[in-house]
C-alpha positions in Angstrom: 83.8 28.0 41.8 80.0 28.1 43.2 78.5 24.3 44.0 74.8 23.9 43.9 74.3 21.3 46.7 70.9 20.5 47.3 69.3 17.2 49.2 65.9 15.3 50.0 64.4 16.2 47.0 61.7 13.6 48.4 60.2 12.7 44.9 58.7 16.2 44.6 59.4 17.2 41.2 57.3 20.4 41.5 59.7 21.7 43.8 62.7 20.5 42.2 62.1 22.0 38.8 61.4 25.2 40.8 64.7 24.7 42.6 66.7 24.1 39.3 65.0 27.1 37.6 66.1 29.6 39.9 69.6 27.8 39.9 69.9 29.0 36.7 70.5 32.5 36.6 72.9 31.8 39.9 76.1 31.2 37.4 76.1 27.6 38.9 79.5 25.3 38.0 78.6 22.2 39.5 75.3 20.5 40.8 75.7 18.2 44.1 73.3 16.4 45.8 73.3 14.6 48.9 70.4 11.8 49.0 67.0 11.1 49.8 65.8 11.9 45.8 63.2 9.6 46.8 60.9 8.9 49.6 57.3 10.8 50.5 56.5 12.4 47.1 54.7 11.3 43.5 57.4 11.0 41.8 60.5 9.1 42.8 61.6 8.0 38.7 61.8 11.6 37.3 63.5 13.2 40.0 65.9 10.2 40.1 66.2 10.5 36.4 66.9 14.4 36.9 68.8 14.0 39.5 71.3 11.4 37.9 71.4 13.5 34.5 72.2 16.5 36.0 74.5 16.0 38.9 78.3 15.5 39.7 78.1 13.3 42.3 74.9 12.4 44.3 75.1 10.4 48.3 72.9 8.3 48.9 70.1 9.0 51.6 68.4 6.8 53.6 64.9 6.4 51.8 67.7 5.8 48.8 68.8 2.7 50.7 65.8 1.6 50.5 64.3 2.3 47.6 67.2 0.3 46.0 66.9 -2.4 48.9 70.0 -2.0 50.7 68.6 -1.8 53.9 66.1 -3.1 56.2 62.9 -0.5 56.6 60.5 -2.7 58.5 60.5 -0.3 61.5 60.0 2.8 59.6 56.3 3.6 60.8 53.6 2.6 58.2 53.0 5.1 56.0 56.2 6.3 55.5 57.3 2.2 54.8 54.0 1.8 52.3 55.2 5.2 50.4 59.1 3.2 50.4 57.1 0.0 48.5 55.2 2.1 46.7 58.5 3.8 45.2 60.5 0.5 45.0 57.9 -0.4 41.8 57.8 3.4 40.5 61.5 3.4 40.3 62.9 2.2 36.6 65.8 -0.5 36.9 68.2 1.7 35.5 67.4 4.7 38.3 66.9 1.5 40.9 70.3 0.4 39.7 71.9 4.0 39.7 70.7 4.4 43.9 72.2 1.5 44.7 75.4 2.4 43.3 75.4 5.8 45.3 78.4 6.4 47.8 77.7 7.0 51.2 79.9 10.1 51.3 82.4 11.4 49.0 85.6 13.3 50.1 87.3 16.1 48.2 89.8 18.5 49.1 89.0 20.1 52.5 85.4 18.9 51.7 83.1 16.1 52.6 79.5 15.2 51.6 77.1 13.2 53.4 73.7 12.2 54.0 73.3 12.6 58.0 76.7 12.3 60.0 79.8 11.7 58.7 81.1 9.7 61.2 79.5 6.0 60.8 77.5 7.7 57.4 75.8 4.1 57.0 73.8 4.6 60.0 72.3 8.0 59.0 72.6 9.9 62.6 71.6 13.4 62.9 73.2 16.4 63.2 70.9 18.9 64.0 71.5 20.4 67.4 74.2 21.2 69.9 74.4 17.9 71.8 74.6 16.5 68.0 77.0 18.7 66.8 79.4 18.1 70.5 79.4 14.2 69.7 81.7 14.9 66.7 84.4 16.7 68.7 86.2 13.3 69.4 86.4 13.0 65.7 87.6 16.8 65.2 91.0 15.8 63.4 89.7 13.2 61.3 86.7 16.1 59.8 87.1 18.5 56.8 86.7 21.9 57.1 83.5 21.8 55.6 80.7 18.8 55.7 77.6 19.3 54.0 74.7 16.8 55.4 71.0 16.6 54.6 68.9 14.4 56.3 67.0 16.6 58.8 65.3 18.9 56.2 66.6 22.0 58.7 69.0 24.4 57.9 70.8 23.9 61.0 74.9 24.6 61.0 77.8 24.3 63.4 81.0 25.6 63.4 83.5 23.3 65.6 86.8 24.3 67.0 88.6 21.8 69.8 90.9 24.3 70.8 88.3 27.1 72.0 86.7 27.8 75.2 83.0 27.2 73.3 84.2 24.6 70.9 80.8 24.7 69.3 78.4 27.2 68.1 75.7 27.1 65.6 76.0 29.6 62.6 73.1 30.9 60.8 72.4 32.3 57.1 71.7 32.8 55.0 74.9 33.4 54.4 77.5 31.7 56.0 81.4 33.3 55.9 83.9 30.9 56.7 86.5 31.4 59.9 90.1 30.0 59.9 90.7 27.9 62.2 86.9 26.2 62.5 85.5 23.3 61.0 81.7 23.6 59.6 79.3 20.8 59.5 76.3 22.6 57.5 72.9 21.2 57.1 71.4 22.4 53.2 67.5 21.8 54.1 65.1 20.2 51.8 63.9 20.8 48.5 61.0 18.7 48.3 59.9 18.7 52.1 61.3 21.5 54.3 60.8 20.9 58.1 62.0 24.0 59.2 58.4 26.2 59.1 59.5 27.7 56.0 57.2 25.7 53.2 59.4 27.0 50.4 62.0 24.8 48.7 65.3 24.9 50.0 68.8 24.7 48.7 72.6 26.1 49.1 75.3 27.4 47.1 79.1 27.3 48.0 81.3 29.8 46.6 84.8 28.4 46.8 86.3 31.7 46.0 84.7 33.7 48.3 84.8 31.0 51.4 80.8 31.3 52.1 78.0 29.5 51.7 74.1 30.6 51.2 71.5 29.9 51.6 68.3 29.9 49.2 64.7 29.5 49.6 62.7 29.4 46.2 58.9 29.9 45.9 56.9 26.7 44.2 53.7 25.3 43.5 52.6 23.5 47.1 49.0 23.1 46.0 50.1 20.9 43.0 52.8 19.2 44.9 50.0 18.0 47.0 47.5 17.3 44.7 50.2 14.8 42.8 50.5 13.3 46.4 46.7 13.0 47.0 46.3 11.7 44.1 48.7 8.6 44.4 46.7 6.5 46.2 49.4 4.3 48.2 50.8 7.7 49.5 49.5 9.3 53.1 48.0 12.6 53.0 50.0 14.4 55.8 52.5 13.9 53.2 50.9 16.7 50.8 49.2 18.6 53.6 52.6 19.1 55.6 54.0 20.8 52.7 52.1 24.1 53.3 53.2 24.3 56.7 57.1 23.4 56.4 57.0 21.1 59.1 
């Protein structure tokens, strides 16, 4: 079986439609995605509505929280907050009413989906370095052999083992081969706002079969994605500008 998991489409619809595009030729048998479909971009209602159409299951992300007021924002600083009540009134009811239905992670087989961390997913922690990665040791039994997390927009992974000298390591792609033995928790970048200084859209696919997971990076238009941005008033610059950098 190959799984299209994807996350933080961030609103960008550009990018998303690129993503699913080169999806298709990839001989994909289920579509996953792990949150933040909102958030930043111009349009939080069509990726939602793609999103949700197209989709098994989808987690719900933090800027999803929001978006469909199930949690409390205030602090976030301003523009990202203004870009969050700009959204709230973009959003249709039924797409407002389909976030805040969205699980915080969903478990399956030797598999677990989440936004940020796993452990405590309500409170969206990172996992995107070593330190990170060594605060879920404790919680080594109670982990899948695989979690797949958003969040960061990196494409940061960790492979954890308890019983080895160097119980963790970080594993890079873009392909990723499975060990026996060690538990994975693998961050799938960002579609619609990578942060890793690659500006491209990124996304994953896990072959079931063949125990590995890779990653892609698909070409899109940044100049319109940030001309949509620019163009929404209530929505910061940096917002469009940052896309050409990846950061």
């Amino acid at each position: 079986m190959r799984i299209a998991i994807f996350s933080d489409v961030h609103s960008n619809i550009v990018a998303l439609r690129a993503v699913l595009e080169s999806y298709s030729s990839r001989d994909i048998d289920e579509y996953i995605c792990l949150g933040d479909v909102v958030g930043y971009g111009s349009n939080p209602d069509e990726c939602a509505t793609i999103v949700r159409e197209l989709v098994s299951t989808c987690i719900m992300g933090n800027h999803d929280a929001a978006v469909a007021g199930e949690m409390d924002y205030t602090y976030y600083y301003d523009a990202a907050r203004n870009a969050l009540d700009y959204h709230a009134v973009l959003v249709s009811k039924e797409n407002r009413d389909w976030l805040k239905a969205l699980p915080y992670t969903v478990e399956r087989d030797d598999i677990c989906f989440s936004h940020g961390s796993p452990v405590d997913p309500r409170k969206f922690d990172y996992v995107f370095n070593e330190e990170q990665a060594r605060g879920l040791l404790p919680s080594f039994d109670s982990l899948k052999r695989v979690t797949f997390i958003g969040h960061s927009h990196l494409t940061r992974a960790f492979a954890i083992n308890v019983e080895q000298a160097v119980p963790v390591r970080e594993v890079t792609g873009p392909l990723i081969q499975l060990e026996e033995g060690w538990k994975y928790i693998v961050t799938v970048g960002s579609v619609g706002q990578p942060r890793d200084n690659d500006a491209r859209a990124c996304s994953t696919i896990f072959d079931t079969e063949k125990d590995s997971i890779e990653y892609i990076r698909t070409d899109y238009d940044i100049a319109e994605s940030a001309r949509r941005i620019l163009k929404a008033g209530p929505l910061a610059a940096d917002f469009g500008k940052r896309l050409f950098l990846g950061i």
